[in-house]
C-alpha positions, -999 to 999 in steps of 0.1 A, spaced: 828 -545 -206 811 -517 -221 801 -534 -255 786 -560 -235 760 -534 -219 756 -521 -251 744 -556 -258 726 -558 -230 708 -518 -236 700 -532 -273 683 -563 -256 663 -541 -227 651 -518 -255 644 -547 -278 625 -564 -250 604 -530 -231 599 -514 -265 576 -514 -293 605 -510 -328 598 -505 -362 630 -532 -366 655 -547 -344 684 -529 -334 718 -532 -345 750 -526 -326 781 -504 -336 772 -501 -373 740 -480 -389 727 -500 -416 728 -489 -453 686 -502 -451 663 -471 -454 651 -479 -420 676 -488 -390 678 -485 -355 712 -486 -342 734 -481 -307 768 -474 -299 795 -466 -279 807 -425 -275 836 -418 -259 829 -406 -222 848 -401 -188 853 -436 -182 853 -430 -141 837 -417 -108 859 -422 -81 848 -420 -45 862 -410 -10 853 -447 2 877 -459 -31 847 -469 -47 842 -461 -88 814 -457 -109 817 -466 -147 806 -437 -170 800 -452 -202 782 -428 -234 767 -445 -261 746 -427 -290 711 -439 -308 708 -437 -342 670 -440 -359 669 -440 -396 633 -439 -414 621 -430 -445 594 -412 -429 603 -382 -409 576 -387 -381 584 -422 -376 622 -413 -371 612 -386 -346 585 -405 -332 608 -438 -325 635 -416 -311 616 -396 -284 601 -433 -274 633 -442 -269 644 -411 -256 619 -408 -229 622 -449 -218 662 -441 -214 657 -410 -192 632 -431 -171 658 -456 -165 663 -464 -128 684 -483 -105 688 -525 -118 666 -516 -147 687 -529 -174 705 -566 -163 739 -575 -174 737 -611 -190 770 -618 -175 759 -601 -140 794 -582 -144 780 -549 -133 749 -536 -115 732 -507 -138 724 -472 -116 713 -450 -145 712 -430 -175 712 -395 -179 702 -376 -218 738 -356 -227 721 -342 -261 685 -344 -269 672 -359 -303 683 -338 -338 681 -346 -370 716 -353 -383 708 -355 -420 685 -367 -452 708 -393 -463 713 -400 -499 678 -426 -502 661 -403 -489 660 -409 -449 659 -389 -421 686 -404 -397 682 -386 -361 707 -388 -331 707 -386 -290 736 -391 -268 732 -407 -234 754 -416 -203 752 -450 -186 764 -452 -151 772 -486 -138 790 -501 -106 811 -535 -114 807 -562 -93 
């Protein structure tokens, strides 16, 4: 379940956000300018007096760029759209679980200069999500 909303947050940002490329899932590219996102590990579970349960699920975005500003730029779009999220804003493509929210767990840092010269910068988020 939780790499197919990955897939389905790589398609809503894909589809509500201007990208300098497409995003890839899992795996940062070796290009010198990538978007990726991920899975994290995370609590897995809310559990509530009425035996209900949220999913937790934390996933990580990745922008790579050869120019500095772009990378920041592109993360802190991204950034901003994710903490926005609301309530059915991102739709499962299987229609496996309703999406409540997503919360920022680390802003945006640069993790390093890789090798060819790209600035690679990082923010952790948690997904919350109800399964039908």
């Amino acid at each position: 379940m939780a790499s197919d909303f990955i897939d389905d947050m790589a398609n809503h940002l894909e589809s509500n956000l201007t990208l300098f490329t497409t995003l890839s899932v899992d795996v940062l590219p070796e290009n010198s300018s990538a978007i990726t996102i991920r899975r994290t590990p995370s609590s897995a579970l809310d559990w509530y007096m009425d035996s209900t349960k949220d999913w937790i699920i934390a996933f990580q975005v990745l922008v790579k760029h050869q120019e500095q500003w772009q990378a920041i730029q592109t993360m802190n779009d991204i950034t901003i759209h994710l903490d926005q999220l609301g309530p059915h804003a991102v739709i499962p493509a299987d229609g496996s679980y309703q999406f409540i929210k997503t919360e920022i767990y680390t802003m945006p840092l640069l993790v390093e200069k890789d090798s060819r010269g790209s600035y690679i910068y990082s923010a952790l988020f948690n997904a919350t999500i109800s399964r039908n």
